[in-house]
C-alpha positions in Angstrom: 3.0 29.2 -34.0 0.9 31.1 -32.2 -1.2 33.5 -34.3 -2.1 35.8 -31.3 -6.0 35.2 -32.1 -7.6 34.6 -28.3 -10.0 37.0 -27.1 -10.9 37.6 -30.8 -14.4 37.2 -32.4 -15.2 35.6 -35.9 -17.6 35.5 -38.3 -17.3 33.1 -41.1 -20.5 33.0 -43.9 -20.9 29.7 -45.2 -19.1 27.6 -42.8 -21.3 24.6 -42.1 -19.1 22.5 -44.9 -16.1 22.7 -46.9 -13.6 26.1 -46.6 -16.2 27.4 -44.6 -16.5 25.3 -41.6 -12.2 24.2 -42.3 -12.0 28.7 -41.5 -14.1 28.2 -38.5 -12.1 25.5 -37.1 -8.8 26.8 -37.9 -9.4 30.2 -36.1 -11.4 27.9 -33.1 -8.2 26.2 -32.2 -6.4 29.3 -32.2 -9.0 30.5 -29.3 -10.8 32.2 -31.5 -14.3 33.0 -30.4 -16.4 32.0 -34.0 -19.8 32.3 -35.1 -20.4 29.8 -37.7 -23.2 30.3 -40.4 -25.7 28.5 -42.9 -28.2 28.2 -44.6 -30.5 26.2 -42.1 -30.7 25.4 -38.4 -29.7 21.5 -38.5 -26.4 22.8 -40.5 -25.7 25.3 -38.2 -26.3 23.8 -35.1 -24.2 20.3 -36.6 -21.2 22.7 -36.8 -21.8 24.2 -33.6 -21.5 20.8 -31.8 -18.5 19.2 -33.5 -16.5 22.9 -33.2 -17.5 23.0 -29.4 -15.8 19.5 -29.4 -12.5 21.0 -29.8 -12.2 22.4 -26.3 -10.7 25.7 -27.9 -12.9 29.1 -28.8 -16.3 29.9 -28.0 -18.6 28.9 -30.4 -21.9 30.3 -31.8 -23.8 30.1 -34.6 -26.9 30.9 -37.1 -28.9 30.3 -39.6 -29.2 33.0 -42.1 -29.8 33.1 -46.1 -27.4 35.5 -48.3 -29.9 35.4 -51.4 -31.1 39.0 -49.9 -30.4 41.2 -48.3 -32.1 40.5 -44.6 -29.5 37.0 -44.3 -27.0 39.8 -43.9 -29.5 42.1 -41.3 -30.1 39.4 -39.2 -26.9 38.2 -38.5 -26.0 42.2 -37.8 -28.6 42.2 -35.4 -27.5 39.2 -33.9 -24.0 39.9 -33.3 -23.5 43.7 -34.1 -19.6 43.8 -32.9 -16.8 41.0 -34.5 -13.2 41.6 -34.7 -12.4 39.4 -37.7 -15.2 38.6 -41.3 -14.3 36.0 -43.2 -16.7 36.6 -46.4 -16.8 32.8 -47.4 -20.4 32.2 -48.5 -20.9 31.4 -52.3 -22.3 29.7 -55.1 -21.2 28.1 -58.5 -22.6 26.4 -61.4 -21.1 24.8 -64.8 -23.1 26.9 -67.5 -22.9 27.7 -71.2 -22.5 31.5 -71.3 -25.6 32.0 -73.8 -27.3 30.0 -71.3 -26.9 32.3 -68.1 -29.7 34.4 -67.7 -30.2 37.6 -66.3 -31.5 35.4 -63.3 -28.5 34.0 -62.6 -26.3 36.8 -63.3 -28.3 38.7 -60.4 -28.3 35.4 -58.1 -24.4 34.8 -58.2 -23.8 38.9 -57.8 -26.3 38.8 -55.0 -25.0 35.8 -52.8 -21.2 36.0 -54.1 -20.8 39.7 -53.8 -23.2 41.7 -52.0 -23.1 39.3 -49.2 -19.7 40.6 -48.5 -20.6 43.8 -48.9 -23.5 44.4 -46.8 -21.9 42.8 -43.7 -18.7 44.8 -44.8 -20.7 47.5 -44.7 -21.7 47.3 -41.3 -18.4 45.9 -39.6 -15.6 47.2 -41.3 -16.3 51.1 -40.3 -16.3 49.6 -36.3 -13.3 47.9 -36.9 -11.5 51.1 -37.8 -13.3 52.9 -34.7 -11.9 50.3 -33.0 -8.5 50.4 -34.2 -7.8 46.7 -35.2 -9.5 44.4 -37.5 -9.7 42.1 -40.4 -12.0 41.3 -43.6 -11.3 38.8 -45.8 -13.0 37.9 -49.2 -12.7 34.2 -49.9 -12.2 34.2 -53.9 -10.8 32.1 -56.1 -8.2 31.7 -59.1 -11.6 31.7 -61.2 -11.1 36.0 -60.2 -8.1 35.7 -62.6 -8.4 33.4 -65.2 -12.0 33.4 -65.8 -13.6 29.7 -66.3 -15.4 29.4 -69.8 -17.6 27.3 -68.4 -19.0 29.3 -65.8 -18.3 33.3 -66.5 -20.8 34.3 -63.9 -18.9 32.8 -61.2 -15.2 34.2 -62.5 -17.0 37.5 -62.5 -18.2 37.6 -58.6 -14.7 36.3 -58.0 -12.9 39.5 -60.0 -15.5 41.8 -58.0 -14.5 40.2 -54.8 -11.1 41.5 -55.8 -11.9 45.2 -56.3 -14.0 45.5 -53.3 -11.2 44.3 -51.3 -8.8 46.2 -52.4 -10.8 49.6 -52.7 -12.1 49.0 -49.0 -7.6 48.4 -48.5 -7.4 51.8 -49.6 -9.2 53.5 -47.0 -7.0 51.7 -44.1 -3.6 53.6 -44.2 -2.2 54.2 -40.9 -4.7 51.8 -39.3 -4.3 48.2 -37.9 -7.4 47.2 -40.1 -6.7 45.1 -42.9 -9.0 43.7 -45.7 -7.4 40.9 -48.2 -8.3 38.3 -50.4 -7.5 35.1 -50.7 -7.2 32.6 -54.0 -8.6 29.6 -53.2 -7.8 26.8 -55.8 -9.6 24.0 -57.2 -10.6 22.2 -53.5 -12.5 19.2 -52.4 -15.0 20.7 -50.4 -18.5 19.5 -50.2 -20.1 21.1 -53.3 -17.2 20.3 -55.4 -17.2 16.7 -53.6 -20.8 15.9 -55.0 -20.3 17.1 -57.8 -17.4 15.4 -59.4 -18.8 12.2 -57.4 -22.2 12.8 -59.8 -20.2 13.8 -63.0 -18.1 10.1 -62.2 -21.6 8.0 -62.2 -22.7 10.2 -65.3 -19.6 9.0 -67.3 -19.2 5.8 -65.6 -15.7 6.3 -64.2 -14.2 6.5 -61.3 -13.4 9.6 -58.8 -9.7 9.4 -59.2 -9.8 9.4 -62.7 -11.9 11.9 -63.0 -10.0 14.0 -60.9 -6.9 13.5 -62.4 -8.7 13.9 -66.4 -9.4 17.3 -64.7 -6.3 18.6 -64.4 -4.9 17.3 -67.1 -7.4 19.0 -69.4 -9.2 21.6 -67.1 -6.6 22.8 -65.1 -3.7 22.0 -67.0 -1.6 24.6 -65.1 -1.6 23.4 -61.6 1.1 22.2 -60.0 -0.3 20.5 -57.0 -2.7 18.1 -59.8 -5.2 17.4 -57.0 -8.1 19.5 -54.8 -6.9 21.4 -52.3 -8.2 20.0 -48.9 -9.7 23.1 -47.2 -7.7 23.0 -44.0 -4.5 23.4 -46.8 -6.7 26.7 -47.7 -8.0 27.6 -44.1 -4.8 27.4 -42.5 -3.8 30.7 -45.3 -6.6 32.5 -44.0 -6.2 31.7 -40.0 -2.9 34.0 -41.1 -3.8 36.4 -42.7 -6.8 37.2 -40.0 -4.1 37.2 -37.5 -2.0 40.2 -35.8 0.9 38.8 -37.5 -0.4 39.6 -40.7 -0.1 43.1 -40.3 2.0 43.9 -43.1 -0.6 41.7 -45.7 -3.6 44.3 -46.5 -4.7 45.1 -49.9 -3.5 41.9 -51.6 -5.1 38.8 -53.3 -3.1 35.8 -51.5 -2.9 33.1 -54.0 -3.9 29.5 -52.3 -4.6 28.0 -55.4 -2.1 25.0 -56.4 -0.2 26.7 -58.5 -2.6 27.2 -61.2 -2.0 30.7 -61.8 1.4 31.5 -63.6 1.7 34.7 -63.4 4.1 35.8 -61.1 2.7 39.7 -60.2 
């Protein structure tokens, strides 16, 4: 299928690893022209040479820190005028609640959410000058069944949500859209290490600790294994193309199953 995505131009935060950099390639092979982003300039420049590999999109990228607000100026500086945001960058962490700190509350709201929102901020009104765009939150089922052990995260994940779908409101009769989508549990690189260290901690192996995962963790899935990001990336490639049009305002659930609601 052919998602009518040359001659566009992407921005994806976070996209040296994992969803991120599956996003970037997903959208690259659809001739996408894509501006890749992290956190430093090896990271950035490693995913700029294995993308350019693909013979497809243009590809750019840079180095830029979401933790404040000048990660966000500097990549509008850099490249003022996109077509397509993918707001992918973010951070998680296994905590007690009475151990999250007003620290870390700030930290995940600042990197999670008002990442997204400052770039939003900048693109999203030139996208409706424009007449065509689309902004997309990368959250996660966390948004909707909050994870005890981490509440901070769940609750940049539900903010994702209303931002999205507040900035939805204020595209009727346009051909901008702004969506969310679900991601799952998925095997990208933070998750990667970290079941790979939680396996050497309890002396077992990856497999079984996968699978003790969602058996007890995520009990509710029904695909009982991480998600590979291209299975998530190739939901988003969709929805940031023209033949989405009809998909604007909603949380698109790429999450295994684990969610059983059905509205």
């Amino acid at each position: 299928m052919d998602l009518q995505l040359h001659g566009k131009k992407a921005f994806i935060s976070g996209s040296t690893a994992g969803i991120g950099y599956a996003i970037a390639e997903a959208l690259c092979r659809e001739g996408a022209s894509v501006v890749v982003n992290g956190r430093t300039e090896p990271r950035v420049s490693e995913a700029v040479k294995n993308l350019s590999q693909l013979n497809s999109g243009e590809v750019h990228g840079i180095a830029a820190d979401f933790s404040n607000a000048t990660g966000a100026e500097k990549v509008i500086r850099a490249y003022p005028e996109i077509d397509i945001l993918v707001n992918n960058v973010g951070i998680f962490e296994p905590k007690a609640f009475e151990q999250i700190v007003d620290a870390d509350w700030l930290r995940f709201f600042e990197v999670n959410v008002m990442s997204g929102v400052r770039l939003s901020r900048h693109y999203f009104p030139r996208m409706k000058q424009k007449g065509w765009g689309r902004v997309v939150f990368i959250s996660s089922e966390s948004a909707l069944q909050i994870p005890a052990e981490m509440i901070h995260y769940g609750m940049t994940k539900t903010a994702q949500l209303a931002v999205a779908r507040g900035m939805a409101e204020t595209t009727a009769g346009t051909a901008v859209t702004v969506n969310s989508v679900l991601a799952g549990p998925t095997a990208s690189e933070g998750v990667g290490e970290f079941v790979e260290r939680l396996a050497k901690e309890q002396k077992k192996s990856k497999a079984a600790l996968e699978k003790e995962f969602f058996e007890t963790a995520r009990p509710s899935s029904l695909l009982k294994r991480f998600a590979e990001p291209a299975e998530v990336a190739a939901v988003v490639a969709f929805v940031c193309s023209p033949l989405a049009a009809a998909i604007n305002g909603a949380a698109v659930r790429a999450e295994g199953g684990v969610i059983r609601a059905i509205a």
